[in-house]
C-alpha positions as CSV (number, residue, x, y, z in Angstrom):
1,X,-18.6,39.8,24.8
2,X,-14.8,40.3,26.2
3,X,-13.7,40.9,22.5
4,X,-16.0,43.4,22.3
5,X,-15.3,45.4,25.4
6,X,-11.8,44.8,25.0
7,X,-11.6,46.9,21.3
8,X,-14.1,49.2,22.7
9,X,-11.4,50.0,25.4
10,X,-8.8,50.1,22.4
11,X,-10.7,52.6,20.2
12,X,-11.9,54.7,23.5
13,X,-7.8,54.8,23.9
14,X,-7.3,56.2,20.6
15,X,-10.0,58.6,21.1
16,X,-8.5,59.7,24.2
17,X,-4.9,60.1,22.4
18,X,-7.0,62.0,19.1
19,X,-8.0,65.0,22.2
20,X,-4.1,65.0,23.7
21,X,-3.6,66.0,20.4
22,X,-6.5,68.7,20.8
23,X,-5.1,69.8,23.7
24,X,-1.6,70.3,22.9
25,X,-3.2,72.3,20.2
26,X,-4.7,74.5,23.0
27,X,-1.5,75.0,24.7
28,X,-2.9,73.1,27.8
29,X,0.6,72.1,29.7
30,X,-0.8,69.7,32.2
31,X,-4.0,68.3,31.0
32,X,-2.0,66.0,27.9
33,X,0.4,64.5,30.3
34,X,-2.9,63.0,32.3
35,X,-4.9,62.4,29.2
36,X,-1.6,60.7,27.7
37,X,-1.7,58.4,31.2
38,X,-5.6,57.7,30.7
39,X,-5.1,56.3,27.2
40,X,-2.3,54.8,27.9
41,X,-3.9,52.7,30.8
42,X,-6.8,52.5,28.5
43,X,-5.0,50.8,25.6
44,X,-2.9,48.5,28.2
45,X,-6.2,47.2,29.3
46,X,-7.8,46.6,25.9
47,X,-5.3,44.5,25.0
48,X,-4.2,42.8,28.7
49,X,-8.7,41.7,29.0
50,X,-7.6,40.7,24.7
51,X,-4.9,38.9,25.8
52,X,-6.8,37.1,29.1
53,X,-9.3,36.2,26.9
54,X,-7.5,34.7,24.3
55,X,-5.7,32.4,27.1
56,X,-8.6,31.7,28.9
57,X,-11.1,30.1,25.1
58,X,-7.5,28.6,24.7
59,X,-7.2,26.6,28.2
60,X,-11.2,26.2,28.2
61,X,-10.7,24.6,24.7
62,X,-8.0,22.7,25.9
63,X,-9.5,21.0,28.9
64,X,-12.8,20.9,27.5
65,X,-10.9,18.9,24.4
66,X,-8.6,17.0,27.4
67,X,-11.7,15.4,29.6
68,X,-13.1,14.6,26.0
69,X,-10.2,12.6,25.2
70,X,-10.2,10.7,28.1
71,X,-14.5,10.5,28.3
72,X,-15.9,7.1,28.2
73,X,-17.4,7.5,25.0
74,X,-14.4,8.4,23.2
75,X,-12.6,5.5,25.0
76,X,-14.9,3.3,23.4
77,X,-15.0,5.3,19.8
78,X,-11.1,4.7,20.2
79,X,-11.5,1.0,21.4
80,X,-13.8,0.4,18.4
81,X,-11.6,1.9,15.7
82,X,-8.9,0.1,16.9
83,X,-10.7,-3.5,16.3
84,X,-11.6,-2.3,13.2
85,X,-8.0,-1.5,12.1
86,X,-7.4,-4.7,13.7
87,X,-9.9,-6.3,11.6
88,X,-9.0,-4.8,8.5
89,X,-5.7,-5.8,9.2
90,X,-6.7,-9.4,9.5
91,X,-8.6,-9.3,6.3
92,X,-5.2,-8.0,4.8
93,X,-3.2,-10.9,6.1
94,X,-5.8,-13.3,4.9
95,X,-5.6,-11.9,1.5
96,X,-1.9,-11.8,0.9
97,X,-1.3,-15.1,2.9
98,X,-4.1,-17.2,0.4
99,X,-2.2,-15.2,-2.3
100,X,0.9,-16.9,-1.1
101,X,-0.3,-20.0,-0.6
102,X,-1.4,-19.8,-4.2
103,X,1.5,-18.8,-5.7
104,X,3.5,-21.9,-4.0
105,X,0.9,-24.2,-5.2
106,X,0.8,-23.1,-8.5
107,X,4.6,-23.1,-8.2
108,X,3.9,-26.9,-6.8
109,X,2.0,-27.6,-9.3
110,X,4.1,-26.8,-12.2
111,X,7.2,-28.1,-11.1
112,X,4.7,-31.7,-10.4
113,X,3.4,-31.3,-14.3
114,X,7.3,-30.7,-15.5
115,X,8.6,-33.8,-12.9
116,X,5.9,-35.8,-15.2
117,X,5.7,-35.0,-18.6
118,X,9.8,-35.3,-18.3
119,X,8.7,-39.3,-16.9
120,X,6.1,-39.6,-19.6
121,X,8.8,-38.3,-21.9
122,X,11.3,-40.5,-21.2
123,X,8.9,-43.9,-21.3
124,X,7.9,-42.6,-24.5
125,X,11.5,-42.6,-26.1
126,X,12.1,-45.8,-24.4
127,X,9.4,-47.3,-26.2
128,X,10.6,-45.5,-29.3
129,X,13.9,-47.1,-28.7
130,X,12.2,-50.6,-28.3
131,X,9.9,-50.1,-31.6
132,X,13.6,-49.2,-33.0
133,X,15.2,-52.5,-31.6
134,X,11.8,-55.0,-32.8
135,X,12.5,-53.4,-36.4
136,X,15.8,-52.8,-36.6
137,X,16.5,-55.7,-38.8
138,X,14.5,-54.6,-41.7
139,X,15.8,-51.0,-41.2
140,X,18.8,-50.1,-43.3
141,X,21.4,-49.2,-41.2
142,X,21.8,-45.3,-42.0
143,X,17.8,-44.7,-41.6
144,X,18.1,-46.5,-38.2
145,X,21.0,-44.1,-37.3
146,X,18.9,-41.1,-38.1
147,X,15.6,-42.9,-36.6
148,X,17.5,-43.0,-33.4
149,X,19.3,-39.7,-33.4
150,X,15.8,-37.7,-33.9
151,X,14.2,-39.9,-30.9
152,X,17.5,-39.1,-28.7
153,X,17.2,-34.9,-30.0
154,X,13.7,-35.1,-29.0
155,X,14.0,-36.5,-26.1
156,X,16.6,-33.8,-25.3
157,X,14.5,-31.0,-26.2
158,X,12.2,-32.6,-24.1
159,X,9.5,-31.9,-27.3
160,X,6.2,-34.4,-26.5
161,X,5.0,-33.6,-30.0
162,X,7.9,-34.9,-32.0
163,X,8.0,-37.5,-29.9
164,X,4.3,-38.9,-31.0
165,X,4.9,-37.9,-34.6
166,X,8.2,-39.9,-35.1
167,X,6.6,-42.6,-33.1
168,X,3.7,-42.7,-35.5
169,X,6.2,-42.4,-38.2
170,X,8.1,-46.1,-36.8
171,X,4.4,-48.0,-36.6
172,X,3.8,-46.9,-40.2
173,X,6.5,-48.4,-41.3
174,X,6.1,-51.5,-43.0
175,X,6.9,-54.8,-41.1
176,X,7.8,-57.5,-43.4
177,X,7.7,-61.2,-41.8
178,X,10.4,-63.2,-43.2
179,X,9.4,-66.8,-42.6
């Protein structure tokens, strides 16, 4: 309603500067320099009730949107995102932390697998090397060299398979009693 009196104001101000210009047409000295007054006091308060309006929606706005802010029901809307993020949060930290927790027990759990399959490994080449030792004697000397060098490589490379294989290879071997 303001707005609209306001820019009546402004347009009746134009309309009353549109009839100075009549006037001066007329050669009427005395009656522009009022009429220029009027419109001019016109226009200025067109725009100063435009301009108080405009500040008064804004300050209305803003304490309407202030005792909002600090209204009860916002205080709990604010209360209850706030658990929420907390909660999410939470959930977060729960995910990432099991993550964790899995990742150093799968790291555990490796290293526990390596720590025995290098024990297995080694009591299989001992074994190897007392297979060796029990036939040795009906061994020639060269094949017991190389017998012994691929347990010892094996071993080294720490390769399970070869292991078994060149085990299985020594119990095949034909044990001749000499009594």
């Amino acid at each position: 309603m303001l707005i609209r009196i306001a820019l009546l104001l402004v347009f009746s101000a134009f309309a009353v500067f549109l009839s100075v210009d009549l006037l001066l047409a007329l050669a009427m000295p005395a009656l522009p320099i009022i009429m220029t007054k009027l419109g001019l006091a016109i226009l200025l308060t067109g725009f100063s009730i435009l301009l108080c309006s405009g500040i008064y929606l804004v300050v209305k706005r803003l304490i309407g949107n202030v005792c909002a802010y600090f209204s009860a029901a916002q205080r709990w809307q604010r209360r209850l995102w706030f658990a929420q993020h907390q909660q999410l949060r939470l959930k977060q930290l729960f995910y990432w932390r099991s993550r964790q927790i899995h990742y150093f027990n799968e790291i555990k759990r490796k290293r526990l697998l390596n720590a025995d399959n290098q024990v297995q490994i080694r009591a299989l080449a001992n074994a190897i090397d007392k297979d060796l030792l029990a036939i040795k004697p009906q061994l020639s000397q060269p094949f017991y060299e190389h017998l012994k060098k691929q347990n010892a490589h094996h071993k080294t490379r720490q390769n399970i398979d070869a292991l078994l294989k060149l085990q299985q290879k020594i119990a095949a071997i034909p044990i001749y009693d000499h009594s």
